[in-house]
C-alpha positions in Angstrom: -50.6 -65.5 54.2 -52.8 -63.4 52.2 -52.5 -64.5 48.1 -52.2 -61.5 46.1 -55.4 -62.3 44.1 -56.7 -62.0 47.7 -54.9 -58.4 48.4 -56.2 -57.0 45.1 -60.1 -58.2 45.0 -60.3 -56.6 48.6 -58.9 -53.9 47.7 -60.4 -53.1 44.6 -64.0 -53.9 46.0 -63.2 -51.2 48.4 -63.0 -48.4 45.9 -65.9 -50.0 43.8 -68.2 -49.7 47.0 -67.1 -46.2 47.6 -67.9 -45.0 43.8 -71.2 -47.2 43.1 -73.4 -43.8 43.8 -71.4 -42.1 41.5 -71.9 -42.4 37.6 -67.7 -43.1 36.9 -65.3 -45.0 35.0 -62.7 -46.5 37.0 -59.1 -46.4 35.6 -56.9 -48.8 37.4 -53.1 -47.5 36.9 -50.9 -50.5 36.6 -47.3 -47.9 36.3 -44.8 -50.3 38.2 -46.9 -53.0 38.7 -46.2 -56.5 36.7 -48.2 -58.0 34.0 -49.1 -60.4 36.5 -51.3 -57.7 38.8 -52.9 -56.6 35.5 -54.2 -60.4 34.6 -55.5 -61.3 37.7 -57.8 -57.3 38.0 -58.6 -58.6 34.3 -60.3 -62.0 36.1 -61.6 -59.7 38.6 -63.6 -58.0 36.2 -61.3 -54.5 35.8 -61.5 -53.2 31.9 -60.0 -50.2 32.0 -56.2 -49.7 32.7 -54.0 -46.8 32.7 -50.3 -46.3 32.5 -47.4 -43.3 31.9 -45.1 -45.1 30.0 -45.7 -46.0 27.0 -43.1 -48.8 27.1 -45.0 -50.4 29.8 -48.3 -50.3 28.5 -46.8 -51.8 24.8 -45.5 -55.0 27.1 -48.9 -54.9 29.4 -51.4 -54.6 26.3 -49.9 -57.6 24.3 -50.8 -59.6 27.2 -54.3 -58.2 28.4 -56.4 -57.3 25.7 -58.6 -54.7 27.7 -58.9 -50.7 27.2 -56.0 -49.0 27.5 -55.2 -45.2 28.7 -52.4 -43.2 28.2 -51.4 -40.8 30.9 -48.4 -39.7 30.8 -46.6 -36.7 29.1 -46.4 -36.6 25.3 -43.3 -37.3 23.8 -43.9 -36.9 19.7 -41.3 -39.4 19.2 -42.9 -42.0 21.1 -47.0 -41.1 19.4 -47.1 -44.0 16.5 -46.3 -46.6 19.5 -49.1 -44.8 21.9 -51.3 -45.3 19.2 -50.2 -48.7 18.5 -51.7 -49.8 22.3 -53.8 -47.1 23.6 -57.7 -46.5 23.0 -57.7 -43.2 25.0 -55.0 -40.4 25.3 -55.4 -38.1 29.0 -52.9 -35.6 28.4 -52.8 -34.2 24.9 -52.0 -30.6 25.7 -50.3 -29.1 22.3 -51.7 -28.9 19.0 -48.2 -30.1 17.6 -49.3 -33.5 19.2 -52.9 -33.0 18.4 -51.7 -32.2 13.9 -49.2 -35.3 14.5 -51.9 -37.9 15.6 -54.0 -36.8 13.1 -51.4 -37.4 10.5 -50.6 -40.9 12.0 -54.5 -41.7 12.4 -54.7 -40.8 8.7 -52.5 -43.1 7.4 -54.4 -45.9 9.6 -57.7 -44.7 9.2 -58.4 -44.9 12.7 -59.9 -43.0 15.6 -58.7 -42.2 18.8 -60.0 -40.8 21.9 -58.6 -37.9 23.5 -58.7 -35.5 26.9 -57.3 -32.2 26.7 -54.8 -31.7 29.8 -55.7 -28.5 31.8 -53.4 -27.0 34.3 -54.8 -24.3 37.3 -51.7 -22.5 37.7 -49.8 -23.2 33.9 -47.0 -25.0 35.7 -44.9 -26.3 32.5 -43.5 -28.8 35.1 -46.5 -30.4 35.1 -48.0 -30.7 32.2 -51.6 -29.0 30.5 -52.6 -25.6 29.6 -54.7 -22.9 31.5 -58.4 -22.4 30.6 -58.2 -20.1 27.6 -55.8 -22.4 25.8 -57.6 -25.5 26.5 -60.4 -23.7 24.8 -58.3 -22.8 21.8 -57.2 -26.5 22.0 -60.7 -27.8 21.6 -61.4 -25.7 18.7 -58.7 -27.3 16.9 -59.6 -30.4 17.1 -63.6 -31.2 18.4 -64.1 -31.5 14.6 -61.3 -33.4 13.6 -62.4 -36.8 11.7 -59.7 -39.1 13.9 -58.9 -37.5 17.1 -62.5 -37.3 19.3 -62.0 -35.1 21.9 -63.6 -36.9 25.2 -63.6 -33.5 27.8 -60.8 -31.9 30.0 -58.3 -33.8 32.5 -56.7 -32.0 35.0 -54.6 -32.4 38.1 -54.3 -30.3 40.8 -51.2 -28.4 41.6 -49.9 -30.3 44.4 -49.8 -27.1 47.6 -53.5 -26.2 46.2 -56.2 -27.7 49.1 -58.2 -30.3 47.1 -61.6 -29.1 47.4 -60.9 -25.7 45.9 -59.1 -27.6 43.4 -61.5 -29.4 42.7 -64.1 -27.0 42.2 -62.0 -24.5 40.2 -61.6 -27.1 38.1 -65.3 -28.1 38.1 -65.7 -24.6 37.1 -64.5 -25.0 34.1 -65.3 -28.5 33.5 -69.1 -26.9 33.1 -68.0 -23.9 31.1 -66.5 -26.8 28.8 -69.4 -28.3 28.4 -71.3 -25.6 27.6 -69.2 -24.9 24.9 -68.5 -28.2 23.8 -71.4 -30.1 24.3 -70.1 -33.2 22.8 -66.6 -33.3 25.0 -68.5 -33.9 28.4 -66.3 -35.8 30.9 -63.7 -34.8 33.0 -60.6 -37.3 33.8 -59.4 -36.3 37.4 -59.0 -37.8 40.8 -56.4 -40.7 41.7 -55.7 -42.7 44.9 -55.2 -39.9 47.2 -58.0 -37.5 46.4 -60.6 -39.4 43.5 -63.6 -39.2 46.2 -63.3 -35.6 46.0 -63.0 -35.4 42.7 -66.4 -37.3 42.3 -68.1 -35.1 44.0 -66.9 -32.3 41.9 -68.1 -34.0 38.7 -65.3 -36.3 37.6 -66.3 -38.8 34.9 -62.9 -41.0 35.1 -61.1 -41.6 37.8 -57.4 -42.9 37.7 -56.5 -45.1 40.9 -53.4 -47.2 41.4 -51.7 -47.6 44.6 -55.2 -47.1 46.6 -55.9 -50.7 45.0 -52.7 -52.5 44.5 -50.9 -51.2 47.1 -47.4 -48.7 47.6 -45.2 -48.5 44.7 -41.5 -49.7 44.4 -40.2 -47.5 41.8 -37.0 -49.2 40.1 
């Protein structure tokens, strides 16, 4: 029988050889997945985990002391204990989030790092804004002395075919960057579709069950 240290090196040297051409960070989403998965991708070499809740990465983070990104929505009530855990914030999408990390970093005097979520069709649902307010986002914030904002992330609404996704939201990925010079990357792609995203110019990449395997949501 397979040993699950044996199931997740496999796996994740899979998706390693797949992205080697491409200049990427590899997020490895641990939502669902026990502590236990986490320390053993930690021995394998993985730095960079991701999760949604914040609960979960509180519990994860005590025990594996790598770089953590948040995902998920943004509750305001739950921002002092995102900060507490997490280097890197992928779904800031409301100034009212953005003013109340700044206010929280303040009394700290920490940084954080931040993407600003961006939505192709403005689906509230979903989470992120369309392309004029992520703008409008970015000029908010690209100066602010805690929050330093990284680029855009973006997922794509789910009946859109991923290649025009992709490059709509390429498209704006390089208008970004023109503007904001200093904001280059671009957080998108996960298990189903982060090939496609490279291609497109993804930076980040944020795969889970592609490397340890189908979720069993409680």
């Amino acid at each position: 029988m397979t040993s699950r240290q044996e199931e997740l090196s496999t796996n994740l040297h899979e998706v390693q050889e797949e992205i080697a051409s491409y200049k990427s960070t590899l997020i490895v989403v641990t939502k669902t997945y026990p502590v236990s998965d986490v320390e053993i991708l930690y021995g394998l070499g993985v730095r960079d985990f991701g999760e949604n809740r914040s609960d979960e990465g509180l519990t994860k983070s005590s025990s594996v002391s790598a770089r953590w990104h948040y995902q998920g929505e943004i509750q305001s009530k739950k921002l002092r204990e995102i900060l507490d855990w997490a280097s890197c914030i992928h779904s800031l999408d409301q100034p009212k989030h953005g003013e109340k990390i700044e206010r929280l970093l303040e009394e700290s005097g920490e940084t954080t790092e931040v993407f600003l979520q961006l939505s192709l069709d403005g689906d509230p649902e979903r989470g992120g804004v369309v392309e004029s307010e992520v703008f409008t986002l970015a000029e908010r914030f690209h100066s602010s002395r805690s929050i330093k904002v990284m680029g855009l992330m973006s997922v794509p609404p789910v009946e859109m075919d991923r290649a025009e996704a992709f490059s709509a939201i390429s498209q704006v990925h390089h208008r970004f960057k023109a503007a904001f010079p200093e904001a280059p990357f671009l957080s998108a792609g996960m298990s189903g579709d982060y090939l496609i995203a490279l291609d497109h110019g993804a930076t980040h990449i944020r795969v889970g069950s592609k490397i340890l395997g189908p979720r069993q949501y409680r």
